[in-house]
Backbone as CSV, one residue per row, in Angstrom:
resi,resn,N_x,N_y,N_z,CA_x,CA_y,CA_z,C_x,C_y,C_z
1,UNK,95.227,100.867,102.265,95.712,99.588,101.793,96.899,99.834,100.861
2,UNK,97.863,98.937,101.186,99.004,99.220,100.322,99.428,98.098,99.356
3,UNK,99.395,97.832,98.153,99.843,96.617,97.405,100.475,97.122,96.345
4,UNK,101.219,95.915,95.742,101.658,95.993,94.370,101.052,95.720,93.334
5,UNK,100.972,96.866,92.497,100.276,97.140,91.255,101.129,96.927,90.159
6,UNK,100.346,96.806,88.623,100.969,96.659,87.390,100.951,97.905,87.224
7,UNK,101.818,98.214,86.458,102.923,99.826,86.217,101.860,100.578,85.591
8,UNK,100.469,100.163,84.494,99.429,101.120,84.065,98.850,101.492,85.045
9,UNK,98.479,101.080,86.175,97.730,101.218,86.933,97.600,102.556,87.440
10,UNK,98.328,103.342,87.866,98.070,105.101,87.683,97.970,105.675,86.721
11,UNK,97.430,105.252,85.879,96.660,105.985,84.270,95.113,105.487,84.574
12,UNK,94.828,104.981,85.186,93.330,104.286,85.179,93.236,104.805,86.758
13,UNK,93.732,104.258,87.679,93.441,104.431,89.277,94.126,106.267,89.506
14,UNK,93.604,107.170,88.938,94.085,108.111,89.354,94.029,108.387,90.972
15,UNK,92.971,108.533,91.591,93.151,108.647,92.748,93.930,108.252,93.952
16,UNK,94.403,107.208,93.957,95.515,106.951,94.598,96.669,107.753,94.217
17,UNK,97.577,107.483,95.597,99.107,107.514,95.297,99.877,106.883,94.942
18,UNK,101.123,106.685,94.840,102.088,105.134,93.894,103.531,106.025,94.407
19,UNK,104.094,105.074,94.744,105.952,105.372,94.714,106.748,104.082,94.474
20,UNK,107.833,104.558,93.708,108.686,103.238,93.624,108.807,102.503,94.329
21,UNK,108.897,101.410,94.972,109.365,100.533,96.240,111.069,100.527,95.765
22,UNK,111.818,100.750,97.370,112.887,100.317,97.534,113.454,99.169,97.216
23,UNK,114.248,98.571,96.880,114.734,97.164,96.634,114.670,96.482,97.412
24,UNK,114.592,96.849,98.820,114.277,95.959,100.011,113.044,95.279,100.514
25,UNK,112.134,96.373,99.442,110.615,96.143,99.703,109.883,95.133,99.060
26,UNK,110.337,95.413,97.240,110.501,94.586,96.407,110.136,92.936,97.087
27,UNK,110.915,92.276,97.544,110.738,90.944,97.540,109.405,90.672,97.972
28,UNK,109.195,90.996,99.301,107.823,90.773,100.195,106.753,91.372,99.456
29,UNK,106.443,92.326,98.466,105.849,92.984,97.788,105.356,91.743,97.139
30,UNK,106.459,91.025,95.934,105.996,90.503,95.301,105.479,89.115,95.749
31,UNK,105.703,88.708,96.948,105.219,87.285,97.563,104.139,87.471,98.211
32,UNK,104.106,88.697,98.648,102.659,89.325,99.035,101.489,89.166,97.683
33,UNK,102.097,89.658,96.446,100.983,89.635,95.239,101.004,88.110,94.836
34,UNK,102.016,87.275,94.785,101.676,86.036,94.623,100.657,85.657,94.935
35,UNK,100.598,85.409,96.560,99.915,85.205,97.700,97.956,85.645,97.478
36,UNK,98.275,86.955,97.060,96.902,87.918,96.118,96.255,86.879,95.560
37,UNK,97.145,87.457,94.097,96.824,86.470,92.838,96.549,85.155,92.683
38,UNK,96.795,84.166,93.636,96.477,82.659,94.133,95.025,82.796,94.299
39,UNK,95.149,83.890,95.330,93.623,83.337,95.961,92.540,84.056,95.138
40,UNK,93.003,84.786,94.449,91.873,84.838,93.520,91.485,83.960,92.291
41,UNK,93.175,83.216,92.500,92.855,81.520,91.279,91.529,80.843,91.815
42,UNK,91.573,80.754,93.276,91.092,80.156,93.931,89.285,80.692,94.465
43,UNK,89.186,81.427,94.107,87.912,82.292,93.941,87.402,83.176,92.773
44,UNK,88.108,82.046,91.648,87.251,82.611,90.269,86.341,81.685,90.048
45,UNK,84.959,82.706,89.810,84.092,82.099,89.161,83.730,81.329,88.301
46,UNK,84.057,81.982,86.840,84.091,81.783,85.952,85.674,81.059,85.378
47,UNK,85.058,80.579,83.802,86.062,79.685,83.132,87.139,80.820,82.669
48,UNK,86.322,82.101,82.175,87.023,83.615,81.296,88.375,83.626,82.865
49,UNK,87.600,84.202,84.304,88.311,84.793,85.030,89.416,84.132,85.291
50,UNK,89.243,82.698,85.969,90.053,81.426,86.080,90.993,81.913,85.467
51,UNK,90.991,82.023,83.872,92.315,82.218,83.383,92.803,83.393,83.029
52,UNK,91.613,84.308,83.470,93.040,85.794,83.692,93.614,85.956,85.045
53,UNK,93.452,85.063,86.136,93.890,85.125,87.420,94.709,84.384,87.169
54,UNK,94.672,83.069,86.388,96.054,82.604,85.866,97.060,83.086,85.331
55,UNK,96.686,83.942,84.627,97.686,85.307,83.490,98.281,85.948,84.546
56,UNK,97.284,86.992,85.785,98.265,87.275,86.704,99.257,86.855,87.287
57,UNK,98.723,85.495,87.742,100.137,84.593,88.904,101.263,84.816,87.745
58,UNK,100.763,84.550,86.767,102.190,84.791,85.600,103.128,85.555,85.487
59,UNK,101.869,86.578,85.942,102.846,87.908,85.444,103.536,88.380,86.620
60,UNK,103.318,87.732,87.977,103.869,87.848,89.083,105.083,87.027,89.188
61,UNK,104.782,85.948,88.666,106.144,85.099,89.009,107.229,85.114,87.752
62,UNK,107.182,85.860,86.735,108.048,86.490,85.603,108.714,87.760,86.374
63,UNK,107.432,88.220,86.957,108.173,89.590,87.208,108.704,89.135,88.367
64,UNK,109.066,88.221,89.651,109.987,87.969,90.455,110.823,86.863,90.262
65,UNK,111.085,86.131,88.625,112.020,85.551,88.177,113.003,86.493,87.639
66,UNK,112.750,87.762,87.234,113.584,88.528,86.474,114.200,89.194,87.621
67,UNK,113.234,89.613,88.682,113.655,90.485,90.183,115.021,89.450,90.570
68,UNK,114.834,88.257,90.580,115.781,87.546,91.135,116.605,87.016,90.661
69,UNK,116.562,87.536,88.882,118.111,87.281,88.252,117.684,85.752,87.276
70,UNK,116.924,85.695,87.550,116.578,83.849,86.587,115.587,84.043,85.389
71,UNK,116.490,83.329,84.388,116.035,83.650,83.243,115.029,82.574,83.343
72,UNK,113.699,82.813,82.045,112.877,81.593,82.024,113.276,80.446,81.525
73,UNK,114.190,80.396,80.868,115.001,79.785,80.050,115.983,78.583,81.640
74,UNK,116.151,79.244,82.345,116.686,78.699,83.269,115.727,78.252,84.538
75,UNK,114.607,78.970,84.683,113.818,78.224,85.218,113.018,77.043,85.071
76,UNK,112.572,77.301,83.662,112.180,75.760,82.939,112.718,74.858,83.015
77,UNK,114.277,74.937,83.228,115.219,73.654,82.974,115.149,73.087,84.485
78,UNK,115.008,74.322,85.400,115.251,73.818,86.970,113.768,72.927,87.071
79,UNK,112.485,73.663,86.711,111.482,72.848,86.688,111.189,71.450,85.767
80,UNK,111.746,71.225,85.004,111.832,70.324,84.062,112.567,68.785,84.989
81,UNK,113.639,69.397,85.734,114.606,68.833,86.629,114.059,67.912,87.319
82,UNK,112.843,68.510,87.715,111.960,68.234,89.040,110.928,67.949,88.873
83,UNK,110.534,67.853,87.697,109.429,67.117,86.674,110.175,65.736,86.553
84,UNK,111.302,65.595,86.240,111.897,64.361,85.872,112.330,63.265,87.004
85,UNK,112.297,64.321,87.710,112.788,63.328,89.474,111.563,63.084,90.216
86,UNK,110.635,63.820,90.178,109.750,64.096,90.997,108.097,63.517,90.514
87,UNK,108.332,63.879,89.117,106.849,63.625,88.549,106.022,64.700,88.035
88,UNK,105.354,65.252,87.288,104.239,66.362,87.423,102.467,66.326,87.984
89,UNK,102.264,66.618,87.214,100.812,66.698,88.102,99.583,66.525,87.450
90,UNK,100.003,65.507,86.288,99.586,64.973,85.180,98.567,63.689,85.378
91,UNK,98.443,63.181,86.697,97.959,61.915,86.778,96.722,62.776,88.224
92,UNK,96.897,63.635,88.483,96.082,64.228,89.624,95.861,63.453,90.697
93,UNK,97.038,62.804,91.108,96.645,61.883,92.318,97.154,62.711,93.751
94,UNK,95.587,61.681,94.419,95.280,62.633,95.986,96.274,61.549,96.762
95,UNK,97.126,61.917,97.733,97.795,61.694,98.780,97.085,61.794,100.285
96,UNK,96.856,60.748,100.660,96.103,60.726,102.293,97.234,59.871,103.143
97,UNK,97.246,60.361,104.500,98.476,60.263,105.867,97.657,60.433,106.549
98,UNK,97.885,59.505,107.705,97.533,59.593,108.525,97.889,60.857,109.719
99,UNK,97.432,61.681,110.203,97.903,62.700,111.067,97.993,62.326,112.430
């Protein structure tokens, strides 16, 4: 199995191997751990885990805001943008369509 790990992680996981990823690899790497880290939002038990699987997605999508050059500072404003046009997710309303 091959994934992307946090950089301690060969101080604790000795047994494995680890190599830098190429810059090319990089992207899919990290949409791959997004992808991870979701579904374990989505299969925490507990109230504790819930929010260290939350901490991860964090630390995934910092670490592929910086990969991709965007400060948080500039992402907030883009999300803020789209909070203001769009709405947030503050009222939790369900949307049903007909298919």
């Amino acid at each position: 199995m091959k994934k992307l790990v946090r950089d301690k992680i060969p101080e604790f996981a000795t047994e494995a191997t680890y190599r830098e990823l190429p810059k090319e690899e990089i992207e899919p790497a990290l949409k791959n751990k997004l992808i991870e880290e979701t579904q374990e939002v989505v299969e925490a038990k507990t109230e504790d885990n819930l929010i260290e699987e939350l901490g991860d997605v964090y630390e995934v999508l910092t670490a592929y805001l910086k990969f991709k050059g965007v400060s948080q500072e500039e992402f907030l404003k883009l999300v803020a943008t789209k909070r203001d046009y769009k709405g947030g997710f503050t009222k939790f309303l369900e949307m049903t369509t007909e298919d």
